[in-house]
N, C-alpha and C positions, 0 to 999 in steps of 0.2 A: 526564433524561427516559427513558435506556434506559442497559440493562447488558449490557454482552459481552466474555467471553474469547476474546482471543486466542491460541492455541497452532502450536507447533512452527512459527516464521516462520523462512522463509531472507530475508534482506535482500542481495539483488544488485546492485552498483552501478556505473558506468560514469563516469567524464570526460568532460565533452562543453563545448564553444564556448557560452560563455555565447547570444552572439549565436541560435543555433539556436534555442534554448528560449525566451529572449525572446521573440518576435514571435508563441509559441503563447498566451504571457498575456492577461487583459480588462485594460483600463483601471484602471490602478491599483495592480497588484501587477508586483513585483519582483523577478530571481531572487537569490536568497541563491546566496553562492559561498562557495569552501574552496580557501585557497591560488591564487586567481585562475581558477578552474574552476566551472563548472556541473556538478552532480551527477544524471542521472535515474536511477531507481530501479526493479526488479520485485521483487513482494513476493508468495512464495504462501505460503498460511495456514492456518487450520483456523479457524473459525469458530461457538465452543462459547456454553451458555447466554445464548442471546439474549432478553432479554424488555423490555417497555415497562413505564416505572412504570404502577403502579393496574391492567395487565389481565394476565390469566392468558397462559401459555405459547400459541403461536400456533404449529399444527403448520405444518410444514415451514420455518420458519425459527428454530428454537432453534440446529440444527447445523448447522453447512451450510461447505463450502469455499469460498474467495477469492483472488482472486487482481488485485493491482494493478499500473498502472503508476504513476510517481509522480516530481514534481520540488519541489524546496524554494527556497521567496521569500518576502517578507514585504511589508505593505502600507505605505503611505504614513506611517503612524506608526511605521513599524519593527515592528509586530509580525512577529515570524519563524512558517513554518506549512509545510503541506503542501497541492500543488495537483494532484489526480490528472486523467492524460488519460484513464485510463479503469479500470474497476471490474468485473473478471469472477465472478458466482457462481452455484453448483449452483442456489438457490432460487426463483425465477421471484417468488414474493410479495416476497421478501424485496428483486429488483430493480425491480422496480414501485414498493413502499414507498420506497425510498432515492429514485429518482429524482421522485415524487409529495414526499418533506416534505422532502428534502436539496438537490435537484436535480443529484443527480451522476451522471455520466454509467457510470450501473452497465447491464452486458449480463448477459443469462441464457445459461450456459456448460456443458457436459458435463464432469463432473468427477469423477474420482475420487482416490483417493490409499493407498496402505499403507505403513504402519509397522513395521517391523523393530524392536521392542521393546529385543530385548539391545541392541543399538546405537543406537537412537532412528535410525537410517536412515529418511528417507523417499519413496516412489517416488509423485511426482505427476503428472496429468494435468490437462489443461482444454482444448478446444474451444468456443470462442466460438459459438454455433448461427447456422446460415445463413454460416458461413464456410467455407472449404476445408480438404481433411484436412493440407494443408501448412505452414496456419497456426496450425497445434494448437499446445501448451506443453507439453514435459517438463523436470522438474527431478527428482533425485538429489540429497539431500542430507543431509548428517549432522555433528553436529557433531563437532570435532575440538582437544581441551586443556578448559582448566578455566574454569566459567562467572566473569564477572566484570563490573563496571559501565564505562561511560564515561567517562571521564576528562574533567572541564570542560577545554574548548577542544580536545577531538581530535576527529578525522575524526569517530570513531561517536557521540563525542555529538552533531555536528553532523546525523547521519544519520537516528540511531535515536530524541534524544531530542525530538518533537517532538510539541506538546499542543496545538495549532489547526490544522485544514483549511478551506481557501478554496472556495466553494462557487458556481459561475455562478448570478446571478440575472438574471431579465428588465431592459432596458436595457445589459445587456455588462459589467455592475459584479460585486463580488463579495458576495457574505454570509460570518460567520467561524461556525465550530462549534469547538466544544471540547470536550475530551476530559481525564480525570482518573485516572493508573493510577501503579503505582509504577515507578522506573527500571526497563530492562529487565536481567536477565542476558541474557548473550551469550556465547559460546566461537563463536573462528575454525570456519569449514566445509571441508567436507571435501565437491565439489561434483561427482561422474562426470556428468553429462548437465544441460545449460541450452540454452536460447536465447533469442535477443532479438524472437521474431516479435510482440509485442506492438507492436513499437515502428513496424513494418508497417501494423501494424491503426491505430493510431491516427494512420496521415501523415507519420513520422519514417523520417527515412532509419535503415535499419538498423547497427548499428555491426559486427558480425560477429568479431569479436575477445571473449577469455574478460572477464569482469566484472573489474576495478580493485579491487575489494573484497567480499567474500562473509564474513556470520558468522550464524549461526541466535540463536534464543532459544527457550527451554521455553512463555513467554510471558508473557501478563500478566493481571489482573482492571480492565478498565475501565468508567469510569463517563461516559458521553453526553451533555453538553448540549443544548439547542437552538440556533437559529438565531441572530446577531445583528448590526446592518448592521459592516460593514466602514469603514476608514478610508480605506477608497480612495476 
């Protein structure tokens, strides 16, 4: 139903107590662990050629910045996927639209970002609107060695390669969306400035300590499904 690239993501990622994460899930889903750990996730991004099959480009949401928080679990049938607490971007249409046909819980956010080219460095912003200037979001990031895929059964395929999101629908159950892109490349990051105030915003105690795992991607070319009930 819709096409969009993704570019230039930092994937930040933290340890955390399964137990914590659970008790944020609906009815139904499960969190997926790594080596006995629960993984959350902040993801900023760049958010290129956006468009809906059969209509023409739709200004102000072709490009636009993003910015996730994000944990990994799977539903009663084992499907494995992604469950985001929350979804920040520059496009106001674009966050209406997600939470009107997706229902997920995307905010309209102040955002900008620049690019250091020679280096692919990039220096992001985002401010959640109607929040405080102290729960703003900077990341610094850049990648660092040579790009490469996931290895079946290592941490970043567990992290990065992941082709369903769980979606709240009315009654507390989930809905699954799918997504269809090629593996990502990846090279380790090279991280001067992060924090974790997302995880503030969304009810989670903060963890305040540097991320467990940090590696960027150039990106990818994705394709969108639709909505479809869940096995939970």
């Amino acid at each position: 139903m819709m096409h969009q690239t993704w570019q230039r993501l930092l994937f930040l990622h933290w340890r955390m107590e399964p137990a914590v994460l659970q008790k944020r899930l609906p009815p139904g889903l499960f969190l997926d662990t790594f080596d006995g750990a629960a993984w959350v996730g902040i993801v900023p991004f760049f958010m290129r050629n956006v468009r809906i099959r059969g209509l023409p480009p739709i200004p102000t949401t072709v490009h636009f910045l993003e910015l996730n928080l994000r944990t990994y679990v799977h539903d009663a049938s084992g499907l494995p996927g992604v469950w985001f607490f929350s979804l920040d971007a520059a496009s106001r249409l674009a966050v209406w639209g997600a939470r009107w046909w997706f229902g997920l819980p995307y905010h309209a956010a102040a955002m900008s970002a620049t690019v250091e080219e020679a280096t692919g460095r990039v220096d992001y912003h985002s401010r959640r609107r109607g929040t405080p200037a102290d729960a703003a979001s900077h990341f610094t990031y850049a990648p660092a060695g040579k790009l490469r895929e996931a290895a079946p059964d290592s941490l970043e395929f567990f992290l990065i390669e992941r082709y369903v999101l769980f979606a709240p629908r009315r009654g507390g159950r989930a809905a699954v969306g799918r997504v269809h892109h090629p593996p990502y490349q990846f090279a380790d990051a090279e991280v001067s400035a992060w924090d974790d105030h997302l995880l503030m915003l969304s009810r989670l105690e903060r963890l305040l300590r540097p991320p467990d795992h940090a590696v960027v991607s150039p990106g990818v070319s994705v394709e969108v499904f639709g909505l479809e009930p869940s096995a939970a």
